[in-house]
C-alpha positions as CSV (number, residue, x, y, z in Angstrom):
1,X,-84.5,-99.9,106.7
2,X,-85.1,-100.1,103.1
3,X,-86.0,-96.4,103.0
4,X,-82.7,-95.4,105.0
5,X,-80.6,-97.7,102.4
6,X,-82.3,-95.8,99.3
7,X,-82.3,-92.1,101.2
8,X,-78.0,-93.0,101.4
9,X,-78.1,-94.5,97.8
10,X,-79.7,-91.2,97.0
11,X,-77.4,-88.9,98.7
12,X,-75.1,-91.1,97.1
13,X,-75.4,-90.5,93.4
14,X,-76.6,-86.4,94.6
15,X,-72.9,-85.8,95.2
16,X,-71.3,-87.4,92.1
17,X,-74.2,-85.6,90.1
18,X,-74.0,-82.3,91.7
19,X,-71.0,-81.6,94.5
20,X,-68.8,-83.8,92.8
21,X,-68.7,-81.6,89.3
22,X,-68.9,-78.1,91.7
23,X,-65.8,-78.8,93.7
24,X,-64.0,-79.6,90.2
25,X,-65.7,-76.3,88.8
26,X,-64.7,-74.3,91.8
27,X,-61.0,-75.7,91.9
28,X,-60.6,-75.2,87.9
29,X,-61.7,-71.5,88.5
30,X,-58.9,-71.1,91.1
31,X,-56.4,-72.9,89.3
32,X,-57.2,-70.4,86.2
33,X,-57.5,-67.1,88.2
34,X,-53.8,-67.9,89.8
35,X,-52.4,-69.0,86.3
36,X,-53.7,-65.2,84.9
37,X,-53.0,-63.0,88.3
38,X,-49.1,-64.6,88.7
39,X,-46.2,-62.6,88.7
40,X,-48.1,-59.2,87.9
41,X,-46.9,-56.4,90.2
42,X,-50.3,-54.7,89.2
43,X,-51.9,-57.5,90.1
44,X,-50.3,-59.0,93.3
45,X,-53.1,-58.3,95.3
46,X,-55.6,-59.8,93.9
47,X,-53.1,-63.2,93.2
48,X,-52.8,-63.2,97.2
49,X,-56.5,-63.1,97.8
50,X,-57.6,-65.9,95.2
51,X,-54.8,-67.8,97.0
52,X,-56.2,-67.5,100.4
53,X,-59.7,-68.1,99.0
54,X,-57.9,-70.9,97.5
55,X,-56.5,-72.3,100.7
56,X,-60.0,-72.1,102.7
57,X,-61.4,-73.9,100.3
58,X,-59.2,-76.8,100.6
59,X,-59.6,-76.7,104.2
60,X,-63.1,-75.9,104.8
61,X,-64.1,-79.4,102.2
62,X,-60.8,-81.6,103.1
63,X,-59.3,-81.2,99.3
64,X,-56.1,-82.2,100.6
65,X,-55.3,-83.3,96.8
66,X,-55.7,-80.2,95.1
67,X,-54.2,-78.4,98.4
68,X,-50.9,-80.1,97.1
69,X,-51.5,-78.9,93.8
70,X,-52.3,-75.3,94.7
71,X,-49.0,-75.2,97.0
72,X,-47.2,-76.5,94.0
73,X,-48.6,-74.2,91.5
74,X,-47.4,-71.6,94.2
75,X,-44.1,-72.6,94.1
76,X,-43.8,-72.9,90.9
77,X,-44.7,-69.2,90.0
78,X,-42.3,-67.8,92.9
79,X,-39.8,-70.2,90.8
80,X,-40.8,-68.9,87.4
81,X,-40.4,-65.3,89.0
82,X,-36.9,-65.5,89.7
83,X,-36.0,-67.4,86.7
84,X,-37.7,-64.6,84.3
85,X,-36.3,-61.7,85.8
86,X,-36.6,-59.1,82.6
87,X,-40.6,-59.7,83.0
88,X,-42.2,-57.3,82.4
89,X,-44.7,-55.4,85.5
90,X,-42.5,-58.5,88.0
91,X,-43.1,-57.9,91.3
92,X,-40.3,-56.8,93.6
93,X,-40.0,-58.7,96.6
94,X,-37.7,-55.9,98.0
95,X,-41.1,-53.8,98.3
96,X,-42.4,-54.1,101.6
97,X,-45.8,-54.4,100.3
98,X,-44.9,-57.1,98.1
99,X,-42.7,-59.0,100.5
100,X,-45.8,-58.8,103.1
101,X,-47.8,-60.4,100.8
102,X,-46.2,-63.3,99.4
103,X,-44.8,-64.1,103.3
104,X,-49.1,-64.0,104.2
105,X,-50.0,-66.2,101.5
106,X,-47.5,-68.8,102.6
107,X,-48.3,-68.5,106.2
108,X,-51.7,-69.6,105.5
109,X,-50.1,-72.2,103.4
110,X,-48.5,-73.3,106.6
111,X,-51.5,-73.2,108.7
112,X,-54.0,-74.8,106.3
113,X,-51.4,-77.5,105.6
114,X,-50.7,-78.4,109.6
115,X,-54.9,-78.3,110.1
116,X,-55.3,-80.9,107.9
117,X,-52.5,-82.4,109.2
118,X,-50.5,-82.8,106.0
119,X,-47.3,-83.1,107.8
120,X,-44.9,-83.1,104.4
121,X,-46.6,-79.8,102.8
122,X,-46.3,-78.4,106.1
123,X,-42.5,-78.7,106.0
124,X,-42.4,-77.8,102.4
125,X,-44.1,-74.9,102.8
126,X,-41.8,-73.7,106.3
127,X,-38.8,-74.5,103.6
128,X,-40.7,-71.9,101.4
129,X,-40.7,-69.4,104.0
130,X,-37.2,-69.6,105.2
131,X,-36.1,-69.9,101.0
132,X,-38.3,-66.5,100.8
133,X,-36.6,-64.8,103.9
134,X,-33.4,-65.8,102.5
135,X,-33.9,-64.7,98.9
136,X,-34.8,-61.0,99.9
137,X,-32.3,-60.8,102.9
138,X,-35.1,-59.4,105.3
139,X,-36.6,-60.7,108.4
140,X,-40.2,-60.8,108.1
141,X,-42.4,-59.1,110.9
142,X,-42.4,-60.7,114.7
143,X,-46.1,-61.6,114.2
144,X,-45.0,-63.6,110.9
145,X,-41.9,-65.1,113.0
146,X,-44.2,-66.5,116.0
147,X,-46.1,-68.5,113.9
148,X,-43.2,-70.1,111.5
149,X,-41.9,-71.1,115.2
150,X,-45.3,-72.1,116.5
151,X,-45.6,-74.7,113.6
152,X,-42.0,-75.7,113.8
153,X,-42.6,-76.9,117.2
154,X,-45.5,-79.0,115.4
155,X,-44.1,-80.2,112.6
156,X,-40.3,-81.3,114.6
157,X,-42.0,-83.1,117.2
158,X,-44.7,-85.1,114.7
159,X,-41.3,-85.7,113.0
160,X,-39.3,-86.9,115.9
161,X,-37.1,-84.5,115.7
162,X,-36.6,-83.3,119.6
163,X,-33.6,-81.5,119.4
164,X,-34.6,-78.7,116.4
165,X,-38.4,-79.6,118.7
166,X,-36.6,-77.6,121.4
167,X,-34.5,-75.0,119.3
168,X,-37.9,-73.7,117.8
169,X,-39.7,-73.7,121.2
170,X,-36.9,-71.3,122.5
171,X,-37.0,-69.2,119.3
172,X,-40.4,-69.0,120.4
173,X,-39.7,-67.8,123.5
174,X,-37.3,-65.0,122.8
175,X,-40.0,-63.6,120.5
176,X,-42.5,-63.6,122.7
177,X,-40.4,-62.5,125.6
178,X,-39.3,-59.4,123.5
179,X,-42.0,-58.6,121.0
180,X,-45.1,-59.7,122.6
181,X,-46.1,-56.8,125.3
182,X,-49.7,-58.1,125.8
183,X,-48.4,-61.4,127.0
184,X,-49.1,-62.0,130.4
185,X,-46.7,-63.3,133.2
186,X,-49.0,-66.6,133.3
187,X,-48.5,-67.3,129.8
188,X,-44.8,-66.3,129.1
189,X,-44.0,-69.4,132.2
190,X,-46.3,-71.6,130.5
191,X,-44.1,-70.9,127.2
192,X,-40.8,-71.3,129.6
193,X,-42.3,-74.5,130.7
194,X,-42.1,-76.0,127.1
195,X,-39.4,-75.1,126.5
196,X,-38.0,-77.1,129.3
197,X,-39.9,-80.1,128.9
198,X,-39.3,-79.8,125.1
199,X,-35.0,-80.0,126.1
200,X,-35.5,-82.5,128.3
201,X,-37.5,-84.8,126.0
202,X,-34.0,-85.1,123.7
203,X,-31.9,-87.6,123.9
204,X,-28.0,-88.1,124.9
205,X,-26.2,-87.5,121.8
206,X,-25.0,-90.7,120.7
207,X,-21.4,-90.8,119.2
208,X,-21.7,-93.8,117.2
209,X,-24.7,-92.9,115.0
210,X,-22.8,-89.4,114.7
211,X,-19.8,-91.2,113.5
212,X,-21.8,-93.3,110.8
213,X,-24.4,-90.6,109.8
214,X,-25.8,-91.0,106.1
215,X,-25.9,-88.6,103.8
216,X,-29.4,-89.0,103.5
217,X,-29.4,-88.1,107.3
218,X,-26.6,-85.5,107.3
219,X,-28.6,-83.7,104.2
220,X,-31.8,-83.8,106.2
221,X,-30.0,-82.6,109.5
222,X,-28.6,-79.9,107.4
223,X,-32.1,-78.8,106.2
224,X,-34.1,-78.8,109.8
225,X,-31.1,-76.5,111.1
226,X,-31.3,-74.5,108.4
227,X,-35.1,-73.7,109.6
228,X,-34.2,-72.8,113.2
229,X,-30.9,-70.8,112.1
230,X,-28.3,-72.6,113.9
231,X,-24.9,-74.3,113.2
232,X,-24.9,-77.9,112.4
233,X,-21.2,-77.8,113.6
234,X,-22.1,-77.2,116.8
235,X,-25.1,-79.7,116.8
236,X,-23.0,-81.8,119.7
237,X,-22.3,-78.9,121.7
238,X,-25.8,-77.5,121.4
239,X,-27.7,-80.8,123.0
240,X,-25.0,-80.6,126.1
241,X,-26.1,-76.6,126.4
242,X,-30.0,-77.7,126.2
């Protein structure tokens, strides 16, 4: 017993001495490596890489902390980039190449964010999808598509949110319907199936909280419809369709 207590005391005061200072060391070098790499066309690349490294890490030792910190730093030099737009070597997000990359980097955002199931950087980054989508006027590949959907799905029904829950499901859907030729029969009803379930699972629109909606609600309603790219004017009309 007394050897088990000291063997945990040990282990203990091993990780304040050694891991602790390493995951600090590792996290600074990140931190640094993005601060130097952002908003170089010449250098894009390699910014894309140390974010994904970045992102693993996080995930691989549960740093959700500094995971919100990286996906801030993130946002903040996408931010900077359109703010300073006589920089000098700035990428173009019109390029393909450059487009592709700063879309990957933020779907891994996504996924490392819903994996360690922190819910309100998953939204936040999904927001910084759609905000990049819209900024450059482009749809982003199907493969890029099925996964902002797939984690939609995720992240509405964590939140409640059953009727944009359904809407993303059926996005889902029509991309896999139309893009996805290795999908097999089996699969694409399995899909169908959620999507039904998913439209069943929302509730009779009721006409007295519509009447006396907050704006704390209406802005928030405005923002999920945003994300599945439909009409909050027709939001009564849609959950009679579904």
């Amino acid at each position: 017993m007394l050897s088990f207590v000291s063997g945990e005391k040990g282990k203990d005061r091993s990780d304040k001495e050694v891991v602790t200072p390493w995951f600090k060391f590792l996290w600074e070098t990140y931190r640094t490596v993005l601060e130097i790499l952002r908003n170089n066309s010449k250098l894009e690349a390699l910014y894309a890489m140390t974010a994904h490294r970045a992102f693993q890490f996080c995930k691989q030792y549960k740093r959700t902390t500094e995971f919100r910190r990286l996906c801030e730093i993130i946002r903040n030099h996408l931010a900077n980039l359109n703010k300073y737009r006589d920089q000098r070597d700035r990428p173009d997000l019109t390029a393909p190449e450059s487009l592709q990359l700063y879309l990957d980097t933020r779907v891994e955002q996504l996924k490392v964010a819903t994996e360690l199931s922190l819910w309100q950087e998953a939204f936040r980054s999904v927001e910084d999808i759609h905000g990049l989508m819209t900024m450059v006027k482009k749809m982003p590949k199907p493969s890029i598509l099925v996964v902002y959907y797939a984690k939609l799905t995720e992240i509405f029904w964590i939140s409640d949110s059953h009727l944009y829950h359904a809407y993303a499901w059926l996005k889902l859907f029509n991309l896999q319907k139309s893009y996805n030729k290795n999908l097999s029969q089996k699969d694409l009803q399995l899909i169908a199936s959620s999507v039904l379930l998913a439209a069943l699972s929302v509730s009779p629109y009721d006409k007295k909280y519509g009447a006396f909606e907050t704006e704390n609600e209406k802005e928030r309603n405005m923002r999920l419809s945003n994300l599945v790219n439909f009409s909050l004017d027709n939001k009564r009309e849609n959950r009679e369709m579904l």
